[in-house]
C-alpha positions as CSV (number, residue, x, y, z in Angstrom):
1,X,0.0,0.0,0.0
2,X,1.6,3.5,-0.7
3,X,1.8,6.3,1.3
4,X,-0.8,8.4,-0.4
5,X,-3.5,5.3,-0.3
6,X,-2.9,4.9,3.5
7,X,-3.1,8.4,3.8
8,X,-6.7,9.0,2.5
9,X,-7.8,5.5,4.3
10,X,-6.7,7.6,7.2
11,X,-8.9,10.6,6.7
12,X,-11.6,8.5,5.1
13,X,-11.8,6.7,8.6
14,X,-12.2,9.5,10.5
15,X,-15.1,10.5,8.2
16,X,-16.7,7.2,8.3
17,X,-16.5,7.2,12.4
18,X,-18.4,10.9,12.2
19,X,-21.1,10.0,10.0
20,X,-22.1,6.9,12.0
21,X,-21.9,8.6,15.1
22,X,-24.2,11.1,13.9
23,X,-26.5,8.5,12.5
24,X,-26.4,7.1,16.0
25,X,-27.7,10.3,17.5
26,X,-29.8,11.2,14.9
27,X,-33.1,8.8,14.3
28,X,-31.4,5.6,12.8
29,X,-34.1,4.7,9.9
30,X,-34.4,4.1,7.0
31,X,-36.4,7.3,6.9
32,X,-32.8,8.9,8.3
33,X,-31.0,7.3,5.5
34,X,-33.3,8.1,2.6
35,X,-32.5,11.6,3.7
36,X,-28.6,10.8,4.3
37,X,-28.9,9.2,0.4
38,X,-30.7,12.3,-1.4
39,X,-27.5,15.0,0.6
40,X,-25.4,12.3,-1.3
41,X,-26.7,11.6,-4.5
42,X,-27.7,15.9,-4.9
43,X,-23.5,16.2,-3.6
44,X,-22.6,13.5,-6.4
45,X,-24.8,13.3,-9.2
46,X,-23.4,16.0,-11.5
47,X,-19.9,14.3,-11.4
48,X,-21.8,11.2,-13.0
49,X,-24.1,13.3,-15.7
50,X,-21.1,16.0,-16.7
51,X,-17.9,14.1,-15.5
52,X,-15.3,13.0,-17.8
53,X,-17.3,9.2,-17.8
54,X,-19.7,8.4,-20.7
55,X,-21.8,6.2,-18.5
56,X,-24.7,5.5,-21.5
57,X,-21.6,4.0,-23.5
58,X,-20.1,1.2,-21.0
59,X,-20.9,-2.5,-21.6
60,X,-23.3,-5.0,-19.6
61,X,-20.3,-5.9,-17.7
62,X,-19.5,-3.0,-15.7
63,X,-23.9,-2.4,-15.2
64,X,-23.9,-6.2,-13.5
65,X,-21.5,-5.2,-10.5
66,X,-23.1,-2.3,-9.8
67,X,-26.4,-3.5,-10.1
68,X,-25.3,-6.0,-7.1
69,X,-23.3,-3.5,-5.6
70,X,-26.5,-1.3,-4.9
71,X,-28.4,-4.1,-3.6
72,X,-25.2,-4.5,-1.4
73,X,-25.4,-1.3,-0.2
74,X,-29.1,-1.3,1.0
75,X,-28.0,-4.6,2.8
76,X,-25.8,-2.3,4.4
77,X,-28.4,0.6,5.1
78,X,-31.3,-1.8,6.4
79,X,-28.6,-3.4,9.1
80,X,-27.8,0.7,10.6
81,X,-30.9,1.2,10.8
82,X,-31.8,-1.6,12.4
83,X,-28.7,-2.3,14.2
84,X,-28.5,0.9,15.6
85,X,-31.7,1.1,17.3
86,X,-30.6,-1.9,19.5
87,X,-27.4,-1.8,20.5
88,X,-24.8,0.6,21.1
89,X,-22.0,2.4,19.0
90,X,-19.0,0.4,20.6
91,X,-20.7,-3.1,20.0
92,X,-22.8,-2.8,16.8
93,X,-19.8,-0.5,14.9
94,X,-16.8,-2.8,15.6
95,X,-19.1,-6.0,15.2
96,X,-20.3,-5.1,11.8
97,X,-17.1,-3.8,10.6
98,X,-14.6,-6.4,11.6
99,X,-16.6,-9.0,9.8
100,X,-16.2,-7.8,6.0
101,X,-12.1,-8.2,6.6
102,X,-12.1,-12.2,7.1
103,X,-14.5,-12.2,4.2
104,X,-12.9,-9.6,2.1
105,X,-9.6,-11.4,2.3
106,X,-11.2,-15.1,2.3
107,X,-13.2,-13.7,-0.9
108,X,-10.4,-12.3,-2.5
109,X,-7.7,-15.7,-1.9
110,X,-10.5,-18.0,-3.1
111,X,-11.4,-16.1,-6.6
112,X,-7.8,-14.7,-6.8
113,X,-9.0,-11.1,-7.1
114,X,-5.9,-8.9,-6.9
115,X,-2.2,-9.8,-5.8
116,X,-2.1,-12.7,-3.3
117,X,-1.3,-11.4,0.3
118,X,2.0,-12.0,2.2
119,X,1.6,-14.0,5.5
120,X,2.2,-11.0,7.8
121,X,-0.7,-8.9,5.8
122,X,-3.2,-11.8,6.5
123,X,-2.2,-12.6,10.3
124,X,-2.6,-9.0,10.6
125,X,-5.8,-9.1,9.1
126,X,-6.8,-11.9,11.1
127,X,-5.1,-9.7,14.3
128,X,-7.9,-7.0,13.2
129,X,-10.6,-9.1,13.1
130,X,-9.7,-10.4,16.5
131,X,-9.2,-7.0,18.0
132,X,-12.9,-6.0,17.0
133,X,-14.8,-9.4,18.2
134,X,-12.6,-8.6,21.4
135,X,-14.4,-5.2,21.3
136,X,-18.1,-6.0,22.8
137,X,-16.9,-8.4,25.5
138,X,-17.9,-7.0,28.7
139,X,-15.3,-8.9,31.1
140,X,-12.8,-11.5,30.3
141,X,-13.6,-13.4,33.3
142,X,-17.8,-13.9,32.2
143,X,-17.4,-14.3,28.5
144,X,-20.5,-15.2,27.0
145,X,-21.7,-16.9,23.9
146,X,-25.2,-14.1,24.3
147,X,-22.2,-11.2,24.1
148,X,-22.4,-12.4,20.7
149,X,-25.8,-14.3,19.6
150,X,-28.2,-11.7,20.6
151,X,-31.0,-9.3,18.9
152,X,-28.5,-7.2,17.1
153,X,-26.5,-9.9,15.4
154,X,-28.4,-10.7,12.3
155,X,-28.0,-6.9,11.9
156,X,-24.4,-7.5,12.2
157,X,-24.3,-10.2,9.7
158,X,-26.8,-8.4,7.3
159,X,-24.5,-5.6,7.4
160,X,-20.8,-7.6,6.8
161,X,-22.2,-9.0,4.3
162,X,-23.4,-5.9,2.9
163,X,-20.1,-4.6,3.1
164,X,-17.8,-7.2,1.8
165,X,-20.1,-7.3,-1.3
166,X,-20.3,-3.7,-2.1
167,X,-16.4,-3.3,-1.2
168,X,-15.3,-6.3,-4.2
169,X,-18.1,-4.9,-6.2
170,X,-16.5,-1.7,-6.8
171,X,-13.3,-2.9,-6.9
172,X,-14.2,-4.4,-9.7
173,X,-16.3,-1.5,-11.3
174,X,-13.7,0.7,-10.1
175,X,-10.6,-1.1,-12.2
176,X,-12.3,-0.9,-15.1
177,X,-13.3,2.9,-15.3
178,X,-9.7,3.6,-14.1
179,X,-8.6,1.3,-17.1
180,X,-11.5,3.3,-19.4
181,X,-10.1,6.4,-18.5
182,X,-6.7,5.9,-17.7
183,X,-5.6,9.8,-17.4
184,X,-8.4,11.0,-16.1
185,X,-8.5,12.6,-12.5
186,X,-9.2,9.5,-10.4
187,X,-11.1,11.9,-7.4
188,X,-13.8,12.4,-10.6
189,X,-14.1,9.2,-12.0
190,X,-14.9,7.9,-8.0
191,X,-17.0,10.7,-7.2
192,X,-19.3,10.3,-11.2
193,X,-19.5,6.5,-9.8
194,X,-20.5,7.4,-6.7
195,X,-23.2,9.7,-7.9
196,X,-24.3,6.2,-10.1
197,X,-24.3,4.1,-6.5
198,X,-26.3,6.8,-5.0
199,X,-28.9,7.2,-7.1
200,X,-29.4,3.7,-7.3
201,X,-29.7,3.6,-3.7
202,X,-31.7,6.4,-3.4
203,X,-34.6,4.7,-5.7
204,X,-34.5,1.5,-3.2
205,X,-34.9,3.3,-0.2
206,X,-37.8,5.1,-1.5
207,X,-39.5,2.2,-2.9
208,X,-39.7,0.9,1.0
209,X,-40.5,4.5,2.1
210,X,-43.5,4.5,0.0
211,X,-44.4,0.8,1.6
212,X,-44.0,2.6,5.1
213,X,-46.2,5.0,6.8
214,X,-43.9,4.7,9.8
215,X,-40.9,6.0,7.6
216,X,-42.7,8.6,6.0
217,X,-43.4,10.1,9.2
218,X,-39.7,10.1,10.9
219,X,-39.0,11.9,7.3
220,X,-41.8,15.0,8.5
221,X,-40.3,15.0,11.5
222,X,-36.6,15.0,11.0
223,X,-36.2,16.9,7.5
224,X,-35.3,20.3,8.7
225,X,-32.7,19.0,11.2
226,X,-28.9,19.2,9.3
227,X,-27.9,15.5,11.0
228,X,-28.9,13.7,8.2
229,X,-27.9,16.3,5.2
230,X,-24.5,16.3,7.7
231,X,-24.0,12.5,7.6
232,X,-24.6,12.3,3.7
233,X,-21.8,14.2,3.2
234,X,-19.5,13.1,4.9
235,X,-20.2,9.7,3.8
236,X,-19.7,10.8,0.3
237,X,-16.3,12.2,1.5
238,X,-15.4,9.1,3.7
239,X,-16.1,6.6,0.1
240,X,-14.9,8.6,-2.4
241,X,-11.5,8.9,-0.8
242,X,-11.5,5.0,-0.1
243,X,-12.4,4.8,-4.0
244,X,-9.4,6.4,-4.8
245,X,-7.6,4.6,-3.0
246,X,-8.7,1.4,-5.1
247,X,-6.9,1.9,-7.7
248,X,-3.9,2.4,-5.3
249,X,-3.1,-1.0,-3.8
250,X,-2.9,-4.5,-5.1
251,X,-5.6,-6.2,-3.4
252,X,-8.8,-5.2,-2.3
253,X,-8.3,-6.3,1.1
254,X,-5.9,-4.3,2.8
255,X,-8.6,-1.4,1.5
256,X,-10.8,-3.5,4.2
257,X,-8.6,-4.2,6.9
258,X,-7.3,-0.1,6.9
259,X,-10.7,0.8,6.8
260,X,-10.9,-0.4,10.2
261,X,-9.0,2.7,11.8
262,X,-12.3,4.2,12.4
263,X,-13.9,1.5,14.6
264,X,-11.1,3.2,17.5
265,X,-12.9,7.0,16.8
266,X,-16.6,5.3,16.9
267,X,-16.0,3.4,20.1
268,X,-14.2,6.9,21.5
269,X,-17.1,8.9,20.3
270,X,-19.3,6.4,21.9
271,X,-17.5,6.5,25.0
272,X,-16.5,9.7,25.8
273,X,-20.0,11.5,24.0
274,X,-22.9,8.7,24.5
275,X,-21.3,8.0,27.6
276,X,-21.1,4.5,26.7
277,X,-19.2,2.0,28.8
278,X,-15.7,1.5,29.0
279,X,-14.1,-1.9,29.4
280,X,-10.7,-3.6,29.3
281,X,-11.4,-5.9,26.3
282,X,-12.7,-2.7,24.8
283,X,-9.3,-1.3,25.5
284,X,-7.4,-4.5,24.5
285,X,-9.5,-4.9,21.4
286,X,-8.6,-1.3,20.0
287,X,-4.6,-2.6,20.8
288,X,-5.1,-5.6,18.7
289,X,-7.1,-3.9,16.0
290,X,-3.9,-1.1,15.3
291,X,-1.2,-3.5,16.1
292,X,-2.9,-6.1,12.9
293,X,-2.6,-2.9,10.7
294,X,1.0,-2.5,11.3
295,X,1.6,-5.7,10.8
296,X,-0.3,-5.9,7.4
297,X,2.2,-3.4,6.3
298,X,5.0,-5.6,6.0
């Protein structure tokens, strides 16, 4: 991974962590996130109808992981706005984020997508995934298997899996606009596809808006707050940096694993703002979690 990738992974964390925390605060819905998606798609959009990508001219083959990538994505939305209804920050965050790197990596080493990963790089990842599962535990001395099998988790799941697709997906899609317009500004050619993910997005949470009366109403009510305009953005911010970064490294995974720097600044908000609990496995977790990225640098 270079410098300038790690770099934006960096401040694309930091992003991430805000936008969840304020999705947290705010009214997690998917009411909240239809209005999160239109900030996004309005920020977006005109990179993907006047950017430098003719998107009416590209083949089937880029259209199919997108298509999936989308569906991906509202995987994604459905298990926040579930997820974060029950449970707090410092579990649900770390939980639904340290899933997609054992998947990302096993994904990428079955299919042989991208470089194959040195040893250190995968105990590292492996390191990172232990940190976060580490993460929810309240004492080491009354570990439970309901720490883990409870309420939240097929929020948890719903949302790794989420993840880990959308993240291969637009790798993929990624690679080959970078390849179509090799030359071209990569920050515009990742904010026109963004703008493409949004919008497609933005149609399937309205679809189950339209179902909802329920939804519809936390819309009326929360519109003319700036939380969710606020957490659209920096979302768009937070993924168009980590698109960049794509085309930066040689396999998709260590885009996953580095992503994981914001699961430290979401449990910290959630501690020292929501007043949430802190623990020593919380504390050990966040030590495991950084020392498996350094290691995945060598």
């Amino acid at each position: 991974m270079t410098f300038i990738a790690l770099a934006l992974i960096i401040v694309s964390a930091g992003l991430h962590a805000t936008w969840n925390f304020l999705s947290k605060t705010g009214t997690p819905s998917c009411g909240y996130f239809f209005l999160t998606t239109l900030a996004a798609t309005i920020v977006t959009l005109p990179f993907s109808i006047f950017g430098p990508v003719d998107y009416l001219s590209l083949p089937i083959g880029f259209w199919i992981p997108v298509f999936f990538s989308v569906l991906c994505e509202m995987a994604y939305v459905l298990s926040l706005a579930n997820g974060y209804r029950k449970a707090e920050i410092s579990f649900f965050y770390p939980m639904a984020r340290s899933l997609p790197v054992v998947f990302t990596c096993a994904v990428s080493l079955i299919f042989h997508i991208g470089k194959p990963l040195t040893m250190p790089a995968v105990l590292g990842m492996v390191l990172v995934t232990a940190g976060c599962l580490i993460m929810p535990i309240g004492k080491f001395s009354d570990i439970r298997l309901k720490d883990y099998i409870n309420s939240t988790m097929p929020f948890v799941l719903l949302g790794a899996f989420g993840t880990t697709g959308y993240t291969i997906l637009d790798n993929i899609a990624c690679s080959y606009l970078y390849h179509y317009q090799s030359g071209t500004n990569k920050m515009l050619i990742a904010l026109g596809y963004l703008g493409v993910i949004e919008f497609g997005i933005l149609i399937c949470s309205a679809i189950i808006i339209l179902c909802s009366q329920k939804e519809r109403k936390i819309i009326r009510d929360i519109r003319k707050t700036s939380s969710p305009y606020l957490a659209g953005v920096f979302s768009v911010g937070a993924y168009t940096l980590v698109l960049v970064a794509m085309g930066m490294v040689s396999n998709v995974s260590f885009i996953q694993a580095f992503r994981q720097l914001s699961l430290p600044i979401g449990v910290a908000l959630g501690i020292f703002i929501l007043k949430e609990k802190v623990s020593l496995p919380k504390l050990i977790g966040v030590t495991a979690l950084l020392a498996g990225l350094i290691i995945s640098c060598f």
